[in-house]
Structures are given as C-alpha cells and as structure tokens.
N, C-alpha and C positions, 0 to 999 in steps of 0.2 A: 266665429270667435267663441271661445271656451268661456263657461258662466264663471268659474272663478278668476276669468280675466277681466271679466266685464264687472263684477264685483269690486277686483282690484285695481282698476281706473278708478270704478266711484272714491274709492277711500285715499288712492294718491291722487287726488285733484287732477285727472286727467281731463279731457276734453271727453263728454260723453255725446255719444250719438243718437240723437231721438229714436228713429227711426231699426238704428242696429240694436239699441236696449230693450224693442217692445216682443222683440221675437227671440228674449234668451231668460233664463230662467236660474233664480238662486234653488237648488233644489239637492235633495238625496237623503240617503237613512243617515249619514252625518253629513250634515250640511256644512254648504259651502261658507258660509260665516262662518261655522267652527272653524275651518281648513285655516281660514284669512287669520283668524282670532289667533291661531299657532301661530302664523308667519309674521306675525304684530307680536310677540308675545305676552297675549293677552287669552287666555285660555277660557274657553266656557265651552263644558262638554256634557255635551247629550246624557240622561240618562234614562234607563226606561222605569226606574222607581219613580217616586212622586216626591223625594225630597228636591229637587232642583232649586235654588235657595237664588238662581242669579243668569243672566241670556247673556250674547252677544247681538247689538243690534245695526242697522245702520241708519241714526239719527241725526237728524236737523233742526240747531235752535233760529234759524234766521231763514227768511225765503232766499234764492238766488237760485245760479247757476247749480245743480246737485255738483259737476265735480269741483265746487270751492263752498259749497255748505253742507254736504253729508261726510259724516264722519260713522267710524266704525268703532263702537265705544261697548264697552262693559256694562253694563245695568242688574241692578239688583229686585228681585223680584217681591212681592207683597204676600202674606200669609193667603192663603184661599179659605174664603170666606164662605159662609152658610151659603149664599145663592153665585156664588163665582165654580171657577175649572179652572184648572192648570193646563194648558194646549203645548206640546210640542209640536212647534211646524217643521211640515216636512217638506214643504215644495212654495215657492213665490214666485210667480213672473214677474218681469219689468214692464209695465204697459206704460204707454203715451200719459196718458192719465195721470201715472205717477209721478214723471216725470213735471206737467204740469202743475202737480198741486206744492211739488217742493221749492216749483219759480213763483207761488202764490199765484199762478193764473187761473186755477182751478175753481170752478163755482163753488164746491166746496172744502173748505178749509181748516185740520184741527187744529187746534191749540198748540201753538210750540211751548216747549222743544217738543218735536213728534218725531215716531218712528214712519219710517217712507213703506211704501205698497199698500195698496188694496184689494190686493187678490192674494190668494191662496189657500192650502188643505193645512189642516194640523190633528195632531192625535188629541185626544182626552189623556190625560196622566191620571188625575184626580178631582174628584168633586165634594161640591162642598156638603154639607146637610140636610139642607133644603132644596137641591137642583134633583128634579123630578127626571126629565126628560134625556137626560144625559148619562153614562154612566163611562168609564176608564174603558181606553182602547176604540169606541168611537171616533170615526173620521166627522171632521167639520169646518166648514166656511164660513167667511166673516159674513154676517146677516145687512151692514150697511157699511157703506165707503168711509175712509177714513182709519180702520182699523190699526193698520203698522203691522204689515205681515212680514218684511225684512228684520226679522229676528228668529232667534232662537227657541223662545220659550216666552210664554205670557200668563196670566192671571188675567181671566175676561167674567164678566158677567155673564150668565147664564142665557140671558137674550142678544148677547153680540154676537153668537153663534147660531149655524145651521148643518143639521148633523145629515150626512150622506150616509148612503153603504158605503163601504172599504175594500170592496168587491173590484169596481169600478179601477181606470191606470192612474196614478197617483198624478200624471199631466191633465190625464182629463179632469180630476176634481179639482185641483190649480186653479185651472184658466176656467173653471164653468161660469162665476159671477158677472162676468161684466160681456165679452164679446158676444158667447151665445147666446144669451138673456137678451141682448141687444138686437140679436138677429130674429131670436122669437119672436120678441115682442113686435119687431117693423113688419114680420110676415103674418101675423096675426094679428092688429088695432088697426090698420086702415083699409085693407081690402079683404073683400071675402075671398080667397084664392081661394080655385078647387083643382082637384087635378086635371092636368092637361093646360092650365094658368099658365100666362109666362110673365118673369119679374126679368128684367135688366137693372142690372147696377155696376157701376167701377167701383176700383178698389179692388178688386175679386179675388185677389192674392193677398188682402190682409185678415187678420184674426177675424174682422167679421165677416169678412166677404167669404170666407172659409164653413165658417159658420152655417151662411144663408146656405150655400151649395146645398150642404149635405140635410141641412133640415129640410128644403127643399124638396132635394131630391127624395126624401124620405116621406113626403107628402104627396109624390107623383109632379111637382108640379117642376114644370121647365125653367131654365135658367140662362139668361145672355149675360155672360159675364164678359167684361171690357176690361183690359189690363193697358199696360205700357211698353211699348215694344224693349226686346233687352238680348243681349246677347245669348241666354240660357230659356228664350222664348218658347222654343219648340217642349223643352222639359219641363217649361212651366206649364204647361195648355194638356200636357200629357197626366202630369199632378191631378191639373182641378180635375178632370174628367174623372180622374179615375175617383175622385171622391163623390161625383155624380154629378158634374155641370154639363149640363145638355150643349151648348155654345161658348164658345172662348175667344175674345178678338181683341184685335187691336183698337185704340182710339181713333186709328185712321179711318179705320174703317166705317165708323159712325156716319162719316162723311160721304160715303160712296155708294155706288150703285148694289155692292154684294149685301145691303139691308134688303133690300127689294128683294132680291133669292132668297135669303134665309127666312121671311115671312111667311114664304110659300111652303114654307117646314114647320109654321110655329106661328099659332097668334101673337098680335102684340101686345106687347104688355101691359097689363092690369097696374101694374106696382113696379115705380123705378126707386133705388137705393142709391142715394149720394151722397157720397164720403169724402170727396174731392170739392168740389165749387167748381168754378168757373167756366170755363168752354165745356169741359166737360161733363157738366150737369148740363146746362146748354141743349146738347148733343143728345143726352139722355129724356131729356121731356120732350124733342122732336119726333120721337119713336114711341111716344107713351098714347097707349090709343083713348081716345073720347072718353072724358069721365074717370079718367084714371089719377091717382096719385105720383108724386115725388117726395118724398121724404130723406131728407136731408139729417143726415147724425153726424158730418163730420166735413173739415173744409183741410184736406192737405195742403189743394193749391194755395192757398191763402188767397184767395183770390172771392167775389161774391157772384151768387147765384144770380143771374142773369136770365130774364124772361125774355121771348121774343113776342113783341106786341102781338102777332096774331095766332099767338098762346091766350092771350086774356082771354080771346070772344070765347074760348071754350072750355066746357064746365070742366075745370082740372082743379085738384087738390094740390096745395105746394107746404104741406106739414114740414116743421122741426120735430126731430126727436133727439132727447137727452135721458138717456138709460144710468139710473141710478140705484144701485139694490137696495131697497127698500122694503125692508117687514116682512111682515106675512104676504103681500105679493111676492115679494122674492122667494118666498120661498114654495109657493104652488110655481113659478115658475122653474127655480132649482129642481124640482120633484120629477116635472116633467121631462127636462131633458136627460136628468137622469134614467130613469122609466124607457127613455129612447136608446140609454146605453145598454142597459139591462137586456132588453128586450131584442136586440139584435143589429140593429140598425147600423153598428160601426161607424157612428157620429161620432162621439167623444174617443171613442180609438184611435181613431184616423185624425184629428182634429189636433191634437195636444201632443201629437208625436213632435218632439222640438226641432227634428228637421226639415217639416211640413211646414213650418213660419218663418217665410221670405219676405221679407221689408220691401216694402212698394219703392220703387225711384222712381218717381215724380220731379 
C-alpha cells in the first residue's frame, strides 16, 4: 500500500491497520502531507527559504481510534526564537507506538491537541541567535518521544533535536530512534555477547528483529531467528539472510528434533529477544542455555509470558525492556549506529529500504 494511501485513510476515517501502518512511511523532498493538503484543498507548501509562516499536520485533539480522531489540518507556525530552529521534515514512519499513543495506551502521552509520530529526519531552515550547535541545512531527529513528526514544518527548541550527517539514506535517518536504538541497546545491557554468541528471538521480520540481524551480524555474532510460516516464506528467509541472519525458522520448529541439529552448528544462546508473549516466548527460554537472559520488549500475541517450572531452578534472567529515546543517551547511542552506517556495514541501508518492512502475521 502506497504512503499517500495510508495517509489518506488516516484523514477519511478509514479503518487503519496496526500492523500495515508500522512498515509505511509519510516521506519525500515534497511530502506526502503536502500532496494530501492539495487533494483537501488546503495548501501548505515546502519551501527551502526560512520564511515558512504555516505546516500541514496530522493532528488529534481526543484519544481514540486514529481513523475517527486524526485529522489533517493546517497549522500556523511561531516566530523562532533566540534558542529554537525552524525543521522541515522530510521523512516520518508510522510505528506501533504511534498508533498507541493516539488510542492513549502509550506510557507516554503529550498534551492534546497533539501532532501524531515519533520518529523521524527533518532539515534545519533556520536558527535562532543563541542555538550554538545547530546551524541551516542540518539533518536531525527528535531527541525524545512525543515530538509530532507528521507534519510539515516545526519551530522546536534547540534541545528537542539531535543532529545526523545528511550523508546517511534519508529512510535510514527516519527510522534510526526507536527500533535500532531498541535493538542496540537489548544486544548490549544484558549479556556480554562476543563473537561467535548466538541470540534467538521471534519477530525476526519486524523493524526490530531487522534491526538485531544486521547489528548482529555486524558484531560476528550469530542469530536464530523464528518467523511465522507464510505464503512468501521461502523470500522471506532469503531477505533476512541476506541482511546477515545466520538461522531462519519456523515456530514449528522450536518444537522439533531439527533444534538438536542446528546446535551442533551453533551454541546456544546467550540472549533470547521476545516481541511476541505467549507460547512463543515459552518456546524461546527452553533453548536459552544456563545463565542466560530473555528479554521481553514487546507482546504481539497478546497473550503473557509463561515460565515452565523447571525454568525457575535455573539461574535465568527474564528482563522487560521499554526503549524510549531519551537525552544524551540517546544520543551516544544515535552516534553509534550512525558511525555503523558510515563506516560500511550496510545497517541503516539495507534496514530502512521501505520494501525490506514486512508486517509480522501473527
């Protein structure tokens, strides 16, 4: 589905689909809000001077359903001030997340009326007097959740931002805040991985399981990744690998004698990644060797994480994590996987190409 279709259900109160929204993107050198903003006639258009006096956005003054409370409205913008920037965004995805915070499930929540998305790349236009670090034509991402990156143009303080190279694919600076952030930090705060480590997690076809792969693989260390069987299976397992997943299976498989062969290819794993809940996390700490973690960032099934008693007698880790960009951490860790794209690795290349993001069915 085409981003200005997916756009254009939010705004006619269409039925959106969690799952199809997190893997499509408002984005372009004229964005797709503009495009809409014509077809509504209601015009707000790009420019690359710094007078920009006014954005188009997609805002919500009430929580709910987004297609019966985001609307595509015209907004007027504020003078930029001594320590503010004027940002033209140029790329926003639709993640889970945002879908969340506009039904009010979201842990965190701003102020309505609020503009929807937390992710995204925008330019610098202009700065204010006082903003040091910043200067017109700078690339940069919102420094903490909640921002409102489904719009056009913004007036931000100096510290809501975190400024990239502009070198970098304009998908890969998009999506860097939240999914890879998530994935760095799970492969780095609970186990020491070194190379030759092996991590299992499901999910392995979403934004972060995409993520783990290639940082991953980019560290030497191995990777069982567990998907959902599907019609276009075979091109799915063809994908991850080629982003660098050592292992590719089915859930079925969790269950069967072919774990027992594939061990004899690959220790077990150090660090299991669950995005899912229920059986299948299950599934996932019966293969996690002595001493290891599970770390739990996310529950599609809706269903709860399930121990098997003679799981307790042994010394296992079962952590929550909940990734929220945050400050000056966020931003050594922006730095870093930047530096990854930089430097060769063909993470954020490969990672943010928008037909690489396949919606899990579960």
């Amino acid at each position: 589905m085409k981003v200005s279709r997916i756009a254009w259900l939010l705004c006619k109160r269409t039925e959106v689909r969690r799952h199809t929204v997190c893997r499509t993107f408002i984005s372009g050198s004229t964005t797709r809000l503009q495009q809409l903003s014509s077809a509504r006639g209601s015009i707000c258009r790009y420019s690359t001077e710094s007078s920009i006096n006014g954005c188009t956005a997609l805002l919500y003054r009430n929580h709910g359903d987004p297609s019966q409370v985001v609307q595509l409205e015209s907004m007027e913008l504020p003078s930029v001030g001594a320590k503010s920037v004027l940002v033209k965004l140029l790329a926003a995805p639709i993640n889970p997340s945002d879908i969340n915070m506009i039904q009010g499930s979201y842990a965190i929540l701003p102020d309505l009326p609020a503009v929807g998305g937390n992710e995204g790349v925008g330019q610098i236009l202009e700065v204010g007097s006082q903003v040091k670090a910043l200067r017109p034509g700078d690339w940069v991402i919102p420094r903490d959740a909640g921002l409102g990156t489904w719009r056009t143009a913004a007036v931000l303080a100096e510290n809501d931002v975190i400024s990239l190279p502009n070198d970098i694919p304009l998908f890969s600076a998009a999506t860097l805040g939240v999914n890879p952030c998530t994935a760095f930090r799970m492969l780095s705060d609970f186990e020491e991985l070194k190379p030759g480590d092996t991590v299992i997690q499901n999910a392995a076809n979403s934004g972060v399981g995409q993520a783990v792969i290639q940082i991953a693989a980019a560290r030497g260390i191995q990777t069982i990744n567990v998907v959902r069987d599907r019609p276009d299976l075979t091109q799915l397992i063809d994908r991850l690998k080629a982003m660098g997943a050592s292992h590719v299976i089915k859930e079925e498989t969790l269950r069967r004698h072919e774990m027992k062969e594939l061990f004899k290819t690959c220790p077990r794993p150090k660090l299991a990644l669950n995005g899912v809940g229920g059986k299948s996390a299950t599934e996932l700490l019966r293969h996690l060797q002595v001493g290891g973690s599970m770390v739990t960032y996310g529950g599609m099934a809706k269903q709860p994480v399930t121990v098997p008693v003679v799981r307790l007698f042994l010394p296992i880790i079962l952590p929550f994590f909940y990734h929220v960009p945050l400050g000056p951490q966020q931003t050594v860790f922006s730095l870093h996987l930047t530096n990854m794209a930089i430097n060769g690795h063909g993470f954020l290349d490969n990672l943010c190409i928008v037909d690489m993001f396949i919606s899990p069915k579960w």
